[in-house]
C-alpha positions as CSV (number, residue, x, y, z in Angstrom):
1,X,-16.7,15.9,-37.4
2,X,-12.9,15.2,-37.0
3,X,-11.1,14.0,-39.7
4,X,-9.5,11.5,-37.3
5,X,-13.2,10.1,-37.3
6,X,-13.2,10.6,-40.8
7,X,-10.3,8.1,-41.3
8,X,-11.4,5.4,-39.0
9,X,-14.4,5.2,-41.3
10,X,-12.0,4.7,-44.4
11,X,-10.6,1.3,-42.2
12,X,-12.8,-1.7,-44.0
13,X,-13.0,-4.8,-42.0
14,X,-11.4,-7.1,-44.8
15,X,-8.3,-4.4,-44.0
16,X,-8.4,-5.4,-40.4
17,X,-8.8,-8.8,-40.5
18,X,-5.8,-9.5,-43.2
19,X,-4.2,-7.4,-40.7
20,X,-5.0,-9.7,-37.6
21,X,-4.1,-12.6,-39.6
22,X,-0.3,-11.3,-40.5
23,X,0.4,-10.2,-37.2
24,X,-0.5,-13.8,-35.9
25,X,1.4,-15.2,-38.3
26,X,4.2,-13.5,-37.4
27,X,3.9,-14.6,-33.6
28,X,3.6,-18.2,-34.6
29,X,6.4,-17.6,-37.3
30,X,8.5,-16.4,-34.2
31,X,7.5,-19.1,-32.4
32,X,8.5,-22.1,-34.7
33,X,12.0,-20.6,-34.7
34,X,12.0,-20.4,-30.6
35,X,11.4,-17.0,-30.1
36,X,8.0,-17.1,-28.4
37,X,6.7,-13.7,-28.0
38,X,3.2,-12.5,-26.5
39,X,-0.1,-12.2,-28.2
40,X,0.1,-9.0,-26.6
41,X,2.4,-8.0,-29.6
42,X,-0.3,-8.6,-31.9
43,X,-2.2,-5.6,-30.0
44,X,0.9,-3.5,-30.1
45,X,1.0,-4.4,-34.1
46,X,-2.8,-2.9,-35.0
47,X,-1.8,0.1,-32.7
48,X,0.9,0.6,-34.9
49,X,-1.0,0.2,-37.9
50,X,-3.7,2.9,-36.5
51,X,-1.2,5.4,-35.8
52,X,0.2,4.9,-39.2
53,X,-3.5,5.1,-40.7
54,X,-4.5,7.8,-38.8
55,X,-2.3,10.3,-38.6
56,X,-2.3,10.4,-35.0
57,X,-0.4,13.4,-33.1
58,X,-1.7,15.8,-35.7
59,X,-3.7,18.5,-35.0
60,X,-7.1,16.7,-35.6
61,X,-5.6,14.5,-32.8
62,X,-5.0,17.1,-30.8
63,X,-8.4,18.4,-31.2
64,X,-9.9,15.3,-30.2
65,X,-8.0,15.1,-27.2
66,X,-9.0,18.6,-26.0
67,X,-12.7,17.5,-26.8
68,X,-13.1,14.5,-24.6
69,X,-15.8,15.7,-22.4
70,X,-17.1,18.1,-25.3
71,X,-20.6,16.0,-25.4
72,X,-20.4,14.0,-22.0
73,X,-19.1,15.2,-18.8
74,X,-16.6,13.5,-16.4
75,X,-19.1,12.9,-13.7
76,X,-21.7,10.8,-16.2
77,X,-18.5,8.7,-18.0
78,X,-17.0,8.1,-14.4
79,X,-20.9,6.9,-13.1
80,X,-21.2,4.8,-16.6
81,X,-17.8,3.4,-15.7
82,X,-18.5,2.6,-12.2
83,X,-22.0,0.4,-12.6
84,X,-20.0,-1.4,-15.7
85,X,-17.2,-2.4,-13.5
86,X,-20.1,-3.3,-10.9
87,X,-21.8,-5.5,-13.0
88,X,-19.0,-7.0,-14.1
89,X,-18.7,-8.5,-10.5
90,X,-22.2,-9.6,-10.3
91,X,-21.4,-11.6,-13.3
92,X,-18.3,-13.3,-11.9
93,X,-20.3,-14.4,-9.2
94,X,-22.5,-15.6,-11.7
95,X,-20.2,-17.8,-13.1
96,X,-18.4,-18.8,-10.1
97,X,-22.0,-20.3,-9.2
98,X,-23.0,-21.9,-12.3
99,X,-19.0,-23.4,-12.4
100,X,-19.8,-24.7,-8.7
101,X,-23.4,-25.8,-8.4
102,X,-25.0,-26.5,-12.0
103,X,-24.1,-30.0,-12.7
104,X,-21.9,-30.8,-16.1
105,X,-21.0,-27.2,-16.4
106,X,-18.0,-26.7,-15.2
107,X,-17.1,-29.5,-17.7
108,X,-18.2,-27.8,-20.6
109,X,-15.7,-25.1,-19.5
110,X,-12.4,-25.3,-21.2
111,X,-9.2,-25.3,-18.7
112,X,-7.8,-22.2,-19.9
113,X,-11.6,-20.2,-19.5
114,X,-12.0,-22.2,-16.0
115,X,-10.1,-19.9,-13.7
116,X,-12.1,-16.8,-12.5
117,X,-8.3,-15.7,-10.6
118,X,-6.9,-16.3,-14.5
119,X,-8.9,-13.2,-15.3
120,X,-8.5,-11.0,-12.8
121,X,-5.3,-11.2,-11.4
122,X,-2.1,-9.5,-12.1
123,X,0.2,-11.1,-14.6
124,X,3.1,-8.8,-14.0
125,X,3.9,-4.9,-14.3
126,X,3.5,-5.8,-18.5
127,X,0.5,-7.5,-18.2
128,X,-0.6,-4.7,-15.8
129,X,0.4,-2.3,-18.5
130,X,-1.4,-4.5,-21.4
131,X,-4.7,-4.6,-19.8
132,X,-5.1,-1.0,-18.6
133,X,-3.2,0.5,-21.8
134,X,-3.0,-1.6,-24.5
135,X,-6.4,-3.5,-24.8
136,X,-8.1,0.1,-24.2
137,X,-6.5,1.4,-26.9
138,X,-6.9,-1.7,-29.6
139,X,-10.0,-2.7,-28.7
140,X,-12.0,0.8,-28.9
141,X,-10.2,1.5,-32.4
142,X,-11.5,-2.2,-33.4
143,X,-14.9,-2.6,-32.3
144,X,-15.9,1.1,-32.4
145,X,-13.7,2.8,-34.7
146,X,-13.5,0.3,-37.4
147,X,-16.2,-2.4,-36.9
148,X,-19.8,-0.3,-35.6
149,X,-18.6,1.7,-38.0
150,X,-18.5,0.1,-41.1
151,X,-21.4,-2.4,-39.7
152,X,-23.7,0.9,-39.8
153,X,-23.0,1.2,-43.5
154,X,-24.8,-2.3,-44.0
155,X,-26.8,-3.0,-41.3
156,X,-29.4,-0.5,-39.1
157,X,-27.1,1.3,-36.5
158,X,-29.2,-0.9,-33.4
159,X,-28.2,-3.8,-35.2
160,X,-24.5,-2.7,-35.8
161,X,-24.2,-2.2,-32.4
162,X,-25.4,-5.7,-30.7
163,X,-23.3,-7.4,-33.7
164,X,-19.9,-5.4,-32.6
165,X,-20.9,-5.5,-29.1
166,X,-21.0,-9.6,-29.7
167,X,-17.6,-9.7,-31.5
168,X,-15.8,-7.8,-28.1
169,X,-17.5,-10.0,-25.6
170,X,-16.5,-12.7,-27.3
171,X,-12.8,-11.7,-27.2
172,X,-13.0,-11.8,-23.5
173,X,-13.0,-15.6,-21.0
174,X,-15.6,-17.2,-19.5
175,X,-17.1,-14.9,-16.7
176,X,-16.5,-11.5,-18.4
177,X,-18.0,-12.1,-21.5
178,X,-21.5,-10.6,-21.1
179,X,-20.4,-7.7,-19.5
180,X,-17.8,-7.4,-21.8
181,X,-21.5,-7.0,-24.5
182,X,-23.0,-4.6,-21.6
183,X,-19.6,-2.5,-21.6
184,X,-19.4,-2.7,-25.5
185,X,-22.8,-2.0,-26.0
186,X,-22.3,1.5,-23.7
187,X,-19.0,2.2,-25.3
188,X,-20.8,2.1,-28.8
189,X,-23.2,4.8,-27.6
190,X,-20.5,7.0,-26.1
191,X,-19.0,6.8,-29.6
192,X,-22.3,7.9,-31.4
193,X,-22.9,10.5,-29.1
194,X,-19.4,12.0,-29.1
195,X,-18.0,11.2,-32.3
196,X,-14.5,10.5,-30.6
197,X,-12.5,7.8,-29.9
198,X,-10.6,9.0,-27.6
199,X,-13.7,9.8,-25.3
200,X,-13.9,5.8,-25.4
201,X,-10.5,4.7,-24.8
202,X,-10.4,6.9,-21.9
203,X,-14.0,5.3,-20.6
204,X,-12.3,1.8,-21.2
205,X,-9.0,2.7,-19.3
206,X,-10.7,3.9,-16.8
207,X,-12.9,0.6,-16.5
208,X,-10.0,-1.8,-16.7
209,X,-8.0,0.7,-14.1
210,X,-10.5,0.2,-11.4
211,X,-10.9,-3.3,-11.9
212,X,-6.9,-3.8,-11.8
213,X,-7.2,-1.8,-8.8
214,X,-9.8,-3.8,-6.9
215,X,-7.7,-6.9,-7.4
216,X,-5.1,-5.7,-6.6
217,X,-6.4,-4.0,-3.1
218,X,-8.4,-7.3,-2.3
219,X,-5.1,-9.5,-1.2
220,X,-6.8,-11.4,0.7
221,X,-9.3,-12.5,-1.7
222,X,-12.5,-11.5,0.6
223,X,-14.8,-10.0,-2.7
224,X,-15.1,-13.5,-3.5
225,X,-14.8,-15.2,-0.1
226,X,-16.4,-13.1,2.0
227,X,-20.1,-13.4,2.7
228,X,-20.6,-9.7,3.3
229,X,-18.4,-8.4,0.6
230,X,-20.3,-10.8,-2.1
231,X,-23.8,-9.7,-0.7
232,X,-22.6,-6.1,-1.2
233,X,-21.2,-6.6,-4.2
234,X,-24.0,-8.5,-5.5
235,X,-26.5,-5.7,-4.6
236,X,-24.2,-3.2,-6.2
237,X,-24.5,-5.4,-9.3
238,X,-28.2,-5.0,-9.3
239,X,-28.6,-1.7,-8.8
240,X,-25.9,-1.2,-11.3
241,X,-27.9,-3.4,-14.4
242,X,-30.9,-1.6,-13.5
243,X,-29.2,1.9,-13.8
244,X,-27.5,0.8,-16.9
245,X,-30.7,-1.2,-18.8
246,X,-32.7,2.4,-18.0
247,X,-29.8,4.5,-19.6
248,X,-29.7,2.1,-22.7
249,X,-33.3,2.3,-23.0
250,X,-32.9,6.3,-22.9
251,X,-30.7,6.3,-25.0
252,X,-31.1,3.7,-27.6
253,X,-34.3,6.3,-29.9
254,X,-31.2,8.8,-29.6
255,X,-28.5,6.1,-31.5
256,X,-30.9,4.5,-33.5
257,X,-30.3,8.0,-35.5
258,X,-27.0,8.2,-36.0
């Protein structure tokens, strides 16, 4: 075991959370005085804070990085990668339908969760930057690193696991969140099973890269507009939470372990 692992199990949760709530103090500090800065920053902050806490760029770092695929290859982290981002589509869909045809619902939906474009479009080269770099980063060192991790030390490891997987789904707007819990639930295992963050932050840039990128490519909107796209895509969804529920069952005897 690394000691980079070793010193993302030292990081309590009452750490992180005093943590959070300093950072977001400061951007509402800066904001009273009328310097209005991102909530983006607040990522950048507990990155900051890891680096510190972790000793990253050492050699332990180093060794991490050259033992990425050490315990999964490319191929299976690119295929788990793949039916995630998938799924993720099905579930926009999803919501799109239940936002258009259940009656009441779409009222129950706050303005800023409402827009399905509000979370996946471009916001600019930094948000670009933010969402492929930054939110990998931060959120794997957060909901794996610090909080599966100190959840196993109370709870059964199954049960740490749906409990951080809640917590990152959560973070995410209406439409994402339950595959945000699918992707975090996957990303939990790929940390059991490797031992190494960096095995997940590359999985989750990865996942947010080929999102970006299928966005990006689909300027004229026809995932979501055009009838064969969002049958193909819909199938691909299927056979993509079928794939994905048989790999969490495989796998599930295997973490329960750890």
């Amino acid at each position: 075991m690394s000691s980079l692992n070793d010193s993302l199990k030292k990081i309590t949760i009452l750490e992180i959370l005093v943590l959070l709530l300093a950072l977001m103090g400061l951007v509402i500090l800066f904001d009273i005085i009328g310097f209005s800065i991102s909530d983006n920053w607040v990522y950048v902050g507990v990155i900051v804070y890891f680096i510190y806490r972790l000793r990253f760029f050492t050699g332990e770092f180093k060794q991490d990085l050259n033992n990425i695929f050490a315990k999964i290859s490319p191929k299976s982290l690119l295929i788990i990668v793949i039916v995630n981002v998938f799924f993720s589509y099905g579930m926009l869909y999803l919501s799109i339908f239940a936002l258009e045809y259940i009656p009441g619902f779409k009222s129950l939906i706050s303005a800023p969760l409402f827009s399905i474009l509000a979370i996946t479009s471009f916001t600019g080269m930094a948000g670009l930057f933010s969402t492929v770099v930054i939110s990998p980063i931060c959120e794997e060192l957060l909901f794996r690193g610090v909080f599966l991790n100190r959840l196993k030390l109370i709870v059964p490891t199954s049960f740490a696991i749906v409990i951080s997987s809640i917590l990152f789904g959560a973070l995410h707007s209406y439409g994402s969140i339950i595959s945000a819990f699918v992707f975090g639930i996957c990303m939990c295992i790929i940390y059991l099973k490797t031992k190494n963050i960096l095995t997940c932050i590359l999985a989750h840039f990865i996942n947010n890269l080929l999102a970006e990128l299928l966005v990006h490519i689909d300027t004229g909107n026809l995932i979501f507009t055009n009838d064969i796209f969002i049958v193909l895509f819909s199938i691909l969804a299927i056979v993509s939470l079928y794939l994905i529920v048989i790999s969490i069952r495989q796998e599930w005897k295997y973490v329960d372990r750890r």
